[in-house]
N, C-alpha and C positions, 0 to 999 in steps of 0.2 A: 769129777767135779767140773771141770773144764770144760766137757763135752755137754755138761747139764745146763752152765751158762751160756755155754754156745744155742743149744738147743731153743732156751727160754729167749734169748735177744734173736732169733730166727723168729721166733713166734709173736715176737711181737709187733712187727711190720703188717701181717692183716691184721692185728687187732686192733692198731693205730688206723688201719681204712676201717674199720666196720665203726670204729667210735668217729671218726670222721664221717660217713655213711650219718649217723646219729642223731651228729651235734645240724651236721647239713641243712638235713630232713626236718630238723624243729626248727633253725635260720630259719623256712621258707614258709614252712608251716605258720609259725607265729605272727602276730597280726602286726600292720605296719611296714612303712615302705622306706628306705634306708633314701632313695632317691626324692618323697616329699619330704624327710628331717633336712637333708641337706640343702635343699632349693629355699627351703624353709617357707612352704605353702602349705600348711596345713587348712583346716575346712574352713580355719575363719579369715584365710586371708582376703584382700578387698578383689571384687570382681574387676578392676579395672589393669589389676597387672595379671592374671588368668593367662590369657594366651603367650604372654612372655615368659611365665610360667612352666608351661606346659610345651614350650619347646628348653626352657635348660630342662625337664625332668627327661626328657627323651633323648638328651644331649650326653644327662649324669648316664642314663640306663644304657648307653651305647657304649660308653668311655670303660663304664666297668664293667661291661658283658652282662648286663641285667636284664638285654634283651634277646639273652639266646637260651634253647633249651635246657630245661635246668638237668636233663642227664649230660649236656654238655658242660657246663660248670662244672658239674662235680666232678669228671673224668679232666678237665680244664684247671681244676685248684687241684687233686690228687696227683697229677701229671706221671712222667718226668717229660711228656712231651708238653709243649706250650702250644694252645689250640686258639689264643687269642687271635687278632690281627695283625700284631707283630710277631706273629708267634712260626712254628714252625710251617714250611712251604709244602708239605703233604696236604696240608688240610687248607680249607676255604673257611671265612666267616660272615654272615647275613649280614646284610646294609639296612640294616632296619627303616634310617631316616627316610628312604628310595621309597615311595609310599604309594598307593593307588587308587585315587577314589571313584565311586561311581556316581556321575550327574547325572540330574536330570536333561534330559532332550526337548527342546521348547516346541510343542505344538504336538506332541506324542506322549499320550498320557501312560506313565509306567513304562516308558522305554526309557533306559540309562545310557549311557557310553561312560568306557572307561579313560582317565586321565592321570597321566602321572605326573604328581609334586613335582617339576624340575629341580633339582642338587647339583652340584659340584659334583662335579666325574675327575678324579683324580688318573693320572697313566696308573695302569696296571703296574704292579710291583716287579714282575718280571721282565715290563722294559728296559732293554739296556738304555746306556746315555745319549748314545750315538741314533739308537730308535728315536728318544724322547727327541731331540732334538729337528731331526726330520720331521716326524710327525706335525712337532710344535709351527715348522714352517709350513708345510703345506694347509695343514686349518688356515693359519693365520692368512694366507693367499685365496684360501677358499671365503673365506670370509670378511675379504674388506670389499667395502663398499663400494660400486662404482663414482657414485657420488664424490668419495672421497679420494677419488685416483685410482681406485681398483682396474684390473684389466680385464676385460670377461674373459678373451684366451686365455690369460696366465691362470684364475678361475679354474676352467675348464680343464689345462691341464694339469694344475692341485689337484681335480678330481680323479683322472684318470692314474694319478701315483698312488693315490691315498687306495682304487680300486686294484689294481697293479700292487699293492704292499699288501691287501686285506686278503689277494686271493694266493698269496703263498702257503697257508697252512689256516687251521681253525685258529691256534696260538695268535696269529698276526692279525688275523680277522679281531680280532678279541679289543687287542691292543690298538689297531687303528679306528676302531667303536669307539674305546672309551675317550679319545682326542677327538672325535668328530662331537660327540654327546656333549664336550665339556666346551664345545663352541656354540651348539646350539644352545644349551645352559646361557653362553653368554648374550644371545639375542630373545631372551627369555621374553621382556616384558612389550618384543612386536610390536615398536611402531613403525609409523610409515616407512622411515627410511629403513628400518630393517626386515621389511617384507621382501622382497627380490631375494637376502642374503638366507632367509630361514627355506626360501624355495630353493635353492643353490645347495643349500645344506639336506634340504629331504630329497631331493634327486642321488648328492652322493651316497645319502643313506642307501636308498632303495637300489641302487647300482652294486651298493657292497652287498645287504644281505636279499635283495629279491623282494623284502616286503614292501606293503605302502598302505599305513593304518586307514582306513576309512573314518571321513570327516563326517561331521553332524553338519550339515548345512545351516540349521538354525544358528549351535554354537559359532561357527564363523562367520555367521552376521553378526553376532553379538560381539563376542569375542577378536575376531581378525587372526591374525597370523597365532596369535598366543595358543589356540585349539588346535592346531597341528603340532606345533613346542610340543604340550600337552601327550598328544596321541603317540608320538613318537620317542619321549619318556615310558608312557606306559605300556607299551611296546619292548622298550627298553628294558623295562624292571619285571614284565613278564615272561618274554621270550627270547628276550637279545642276551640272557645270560651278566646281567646289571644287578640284576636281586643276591649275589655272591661274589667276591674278590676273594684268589688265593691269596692268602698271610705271607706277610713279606721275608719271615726267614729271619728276621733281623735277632729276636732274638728264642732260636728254634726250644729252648729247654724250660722247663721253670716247675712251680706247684709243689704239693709239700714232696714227694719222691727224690725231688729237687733241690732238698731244702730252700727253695723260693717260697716265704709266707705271703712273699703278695706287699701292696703299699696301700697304705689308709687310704679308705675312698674320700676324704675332705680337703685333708694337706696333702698326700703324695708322697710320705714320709716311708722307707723301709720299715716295716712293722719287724723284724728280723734285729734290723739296728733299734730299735724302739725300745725291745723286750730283754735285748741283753743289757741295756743301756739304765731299764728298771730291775735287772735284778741283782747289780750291783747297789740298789737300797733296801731291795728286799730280802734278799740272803742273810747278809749279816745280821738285821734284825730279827730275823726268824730263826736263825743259828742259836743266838743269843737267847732267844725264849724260850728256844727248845732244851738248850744245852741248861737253863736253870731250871725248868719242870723237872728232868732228870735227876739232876743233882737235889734237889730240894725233895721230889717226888717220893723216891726210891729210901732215902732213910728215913723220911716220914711211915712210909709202908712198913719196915723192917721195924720201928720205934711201936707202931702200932699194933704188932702180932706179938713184940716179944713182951709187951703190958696190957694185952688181953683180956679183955674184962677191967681195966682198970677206969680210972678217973681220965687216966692220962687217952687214954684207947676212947671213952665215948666224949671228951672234949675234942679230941683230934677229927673224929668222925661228924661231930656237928658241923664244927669248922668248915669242912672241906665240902661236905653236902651243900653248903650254903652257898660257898664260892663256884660251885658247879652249878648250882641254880639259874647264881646274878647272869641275865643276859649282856651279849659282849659292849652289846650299842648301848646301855645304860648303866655300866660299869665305868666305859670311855666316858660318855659324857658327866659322870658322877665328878671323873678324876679332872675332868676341864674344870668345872664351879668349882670344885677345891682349891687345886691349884693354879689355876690361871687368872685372869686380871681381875677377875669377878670375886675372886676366894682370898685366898694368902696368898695367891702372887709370886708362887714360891719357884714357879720350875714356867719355862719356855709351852706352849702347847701346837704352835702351828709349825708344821715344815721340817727341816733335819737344820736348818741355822737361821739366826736371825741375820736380818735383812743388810746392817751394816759389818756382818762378820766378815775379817782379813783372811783369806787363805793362806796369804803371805806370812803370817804369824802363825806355824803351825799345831803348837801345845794350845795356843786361845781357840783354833780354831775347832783343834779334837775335842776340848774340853765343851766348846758351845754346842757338838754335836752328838756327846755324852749324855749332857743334859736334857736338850732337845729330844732324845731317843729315852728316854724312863719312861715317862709315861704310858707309848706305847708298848713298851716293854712289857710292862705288868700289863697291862690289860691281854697282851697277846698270854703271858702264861699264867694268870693266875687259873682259868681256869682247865687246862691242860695237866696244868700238877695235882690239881684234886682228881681227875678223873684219873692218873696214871697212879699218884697215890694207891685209889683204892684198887685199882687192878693190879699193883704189887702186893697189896695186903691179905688179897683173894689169893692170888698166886702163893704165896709164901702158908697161907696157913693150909691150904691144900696138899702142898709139898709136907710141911712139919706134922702135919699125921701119915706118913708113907713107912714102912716097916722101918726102912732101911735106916731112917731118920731114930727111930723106937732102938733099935739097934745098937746106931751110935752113939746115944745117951748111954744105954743099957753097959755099956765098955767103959764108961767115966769120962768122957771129952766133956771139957765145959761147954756152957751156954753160947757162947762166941765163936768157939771152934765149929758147933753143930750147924749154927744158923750164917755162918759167913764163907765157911770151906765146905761144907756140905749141901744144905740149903737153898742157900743164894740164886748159886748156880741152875737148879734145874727150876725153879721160880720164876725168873728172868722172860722164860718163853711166853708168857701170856704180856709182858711188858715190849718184847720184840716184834711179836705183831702188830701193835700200833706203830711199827715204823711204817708200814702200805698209807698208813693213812698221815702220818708226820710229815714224810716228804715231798707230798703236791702240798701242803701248807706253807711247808718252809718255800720253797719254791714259788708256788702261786702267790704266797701272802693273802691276807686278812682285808678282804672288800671292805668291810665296819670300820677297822682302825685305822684304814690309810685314809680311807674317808672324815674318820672324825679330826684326823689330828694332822690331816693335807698332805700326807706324803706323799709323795710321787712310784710309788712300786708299782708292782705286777698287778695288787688285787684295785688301786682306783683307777689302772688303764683297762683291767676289764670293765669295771664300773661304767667306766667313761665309752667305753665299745659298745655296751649295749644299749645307753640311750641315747649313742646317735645313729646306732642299729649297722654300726660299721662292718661288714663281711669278715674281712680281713683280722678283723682285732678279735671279734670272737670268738671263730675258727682258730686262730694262732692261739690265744688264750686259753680256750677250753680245750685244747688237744694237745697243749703243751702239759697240762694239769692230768690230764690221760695216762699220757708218756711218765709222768715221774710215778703217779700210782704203780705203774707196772713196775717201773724201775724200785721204787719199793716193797711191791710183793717179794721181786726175787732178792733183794737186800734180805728181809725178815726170814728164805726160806734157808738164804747163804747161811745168816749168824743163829738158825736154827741145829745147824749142824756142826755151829763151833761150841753153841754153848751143849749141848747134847749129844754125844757119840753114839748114844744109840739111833738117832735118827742120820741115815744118809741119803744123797741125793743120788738120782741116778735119770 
């Protein structure tokens, strides 16, 4: 038995990637962009906030990796390595914002040159402090102004350290780029007085790596200093090894392997602490539903085989058809106009307490959260006991024509003895398979009822995940609900073999 648990919880590590593979693939699939819900620019917004716009959507799609290849995501949330940009220092990740566009050439019809967006060039992550700080001095010498006291020697020889540090290794090279880029960056907008210093800065360029982008003459009459910035970014983001940064290492591990689900893309909340957080309301009420369909279910079923044909057998049988019919969403809101402010008034309908309830008073407090919880109570199990109902009653009378059952009447046991110590027992197994499907309910909780009656569990944070099309809440959600199904099958296959000897596992 041991080794067959072992076997089934080994097996279900790929099953949990291939349903994550799954749920992934229909994320990406399905239409809608998680990055326009949250910028909150959908088609009708006004054309005058557009480009403000359209750089937070590029800012959202960066922050949560929206802009890198989606087999990298998925090997990136699966992990246990972290491929992000904080993530582990094996791997590099794309600077998307590092952008390149191609202009037009003024006087050359259909000739382009290419230009690149200027950004913030941050130090490489693998700078030590002692680097940064060097570095930081030398820019800063290479780049002040004569005008403003600057000294062209001192200049001059910022440059030849900054060349002298770059030609120690490719690694150094790299790192003395992105300090030089993130000075040019800052004489981006070229004017007068900072012509001399953007020349000062493309000499050190072209001394460290040999090149020296080719200017559009037009554009520099137009333009001035800003079209070389330009050339020398996109230069930068094509060739200078700028369009990648290795990941800082900061934090090398993460993705489900990891148990890391990741943090909401809107708050930045642990969805990890989110979900145990909700199923500390969703459990107990699910417990509760479940543990009364049972109880209620099961001698309803046994009441109904052992009067058979009777008054009592096809009253029980309407009944319960009925209540398996009602759907859940207009059963709950049946029970709201009854009882809530619109009806009799009789029971709480929003929330697990009302809004002025003491914690501090413990018994007022259980008791208002007693109340608060009926209603969804019943909605979650009315109709679960009609459907187990009749699958005990199928169950049970299948069993009571079996020989062995013919048998033990046949010897004189009573009615009671045959159907409760005989019976019962091997009946049971068509009621035990509905545990596979019980325990991602209890677990997951009821999207309709947390919905109708505002509760805060598992099933309206899915709810709430997929209309604001959140990654993280879905994936964790849906593969959480995965996992307990498995976790149920092998439950149903375990208590298969306690209620029946003749079935073992192996």
């Amino acid at each position: 038995m041991l080794a067959y648990i072992l076997r089934r919880l080994l097996l279900m590590i790929p099953t949990t990637i291939g349903v994550t593979l799954v749920i992934f693939s229909l994320y990406h699939i399905a239409p809608g962009d998680p990055a326009l819900i949250a910028v909150g620019s959908q088609s009708d917004a006004d054309l005058g906030a557009a480009s403000d716009n359209e750089s937070q959507i590029d800012k959202f799609r960066r922050e949560h990796g929206l802009d890198r290849n989606i087999a990298i995501q998925f090997l990136d949330y699966v992990g246990p390595l972290n491929l992000s940009a904080d993530g582990h220092a094996w791997f590099s990740s794309p600077r998307s914002e590092r952008v390149v566009d191609e202009r037009d050439v003024p006087g050359d019809v259909g000739e382009t040159i290419a230009e690149g967006r200027p950004a913030p060039i941050e130090h490489l992550y693998e700078t030590s402090v002692e680097e940064r700080a060097t570095l930081d001095e030398l820019v800063t010498v290479l780049v002040e102004s004569p005008s403003s006291g600057g000294d062209g020697e001192a200049s001059a020889a910022a440059q030849a350290a900054l060349v002298d540090f770059a030609a120690e290794s490719p690694g150094q090279r790299d790192k003395a780029l992105a300090r030089v880029f993130q000075g040019l960056f800052d004489q981006r907008l070229g004017g007068p007085t900072q012509e001399p210093v953007i020349q000062r800065v493309s000499g050190c360029l072209t001394a460290i790596t040999g090149a020296a982008p080719e200017l559009s003459e037009g554009l520099t009459e137009l333009d001035g200093p800003r079209h070389e910035v330009r050339r020398w970014f996109a230069w930068y983001y094509t060739e200078g090894g700028g369009d990648r940064t290795t990941n800082s290492g900061e934090k090398p591990y993460g993705g489900l392997l990891a148990f890391d689900l990741g943090e909401e893309m809107q708050s930045g909340q642990s969805v990890r602490e989110e979900i145990l957080k909700r199923l500390k309301v969703t459990v107990p009420l699910s417990l509760v539903a479940v543990l009364l369909s049972y109880l209620i279910a099961l001698p309803l079923g046994i009441a109904s085989v052992r009067r058979q044909g009777t008054a009592l057998d096809g009253g029980l049988t309407i009944v319960l058809f009925v209540l398996y019919s009602i759907p859940t969403f207009w059963a709950g809101l049946m029970l709201v106009l009854i009882f809530g402010k619109t009806g009799t008034d009789l029971l709480p309908i929003l929330g697990l307490h009302d809004k002025d309830a003491d914690p501090s008073n413990t018994l007022a407090y259980a008791w208002d959260t007693v109340l608060h919880c009926i209603l969804p109570v019943l909605t979650l199990t009315y109709g679960s006991l009609a459907y187990l109902s009749r699958q005990m009653r199928a169950g049970m009378l299948d069993v009571i024509r079996q020989d062995y059952i013919r048998t033990a009447k046949a010897k004189g046991l009573s009615d009671d003895r045959v159907v409760y110590r005989h019976a019962l027992r091997n009946s049971m197994i068509p009621v035990l398979t509905l545990l596979a499907s019980i325990l991602p309910i209890l677990i997951g909780g009821s999207v309709i009822v947390e919905f109708i009656f505002d509760i805060p569990g598992m099933g309206k944070y899915a709810y709430e995940g997929l209309l604001r099309r959140d990654f993280s809440i879905v994936m964790a959600t849906t593969i959480f609900v995965g996992v307990m199904t498995q976790f149920g099958i092998l439950l149903s296959d375990i208590a298969y073999s306690l209620v029946d000897p003749r079935i073992r596992l192996h």
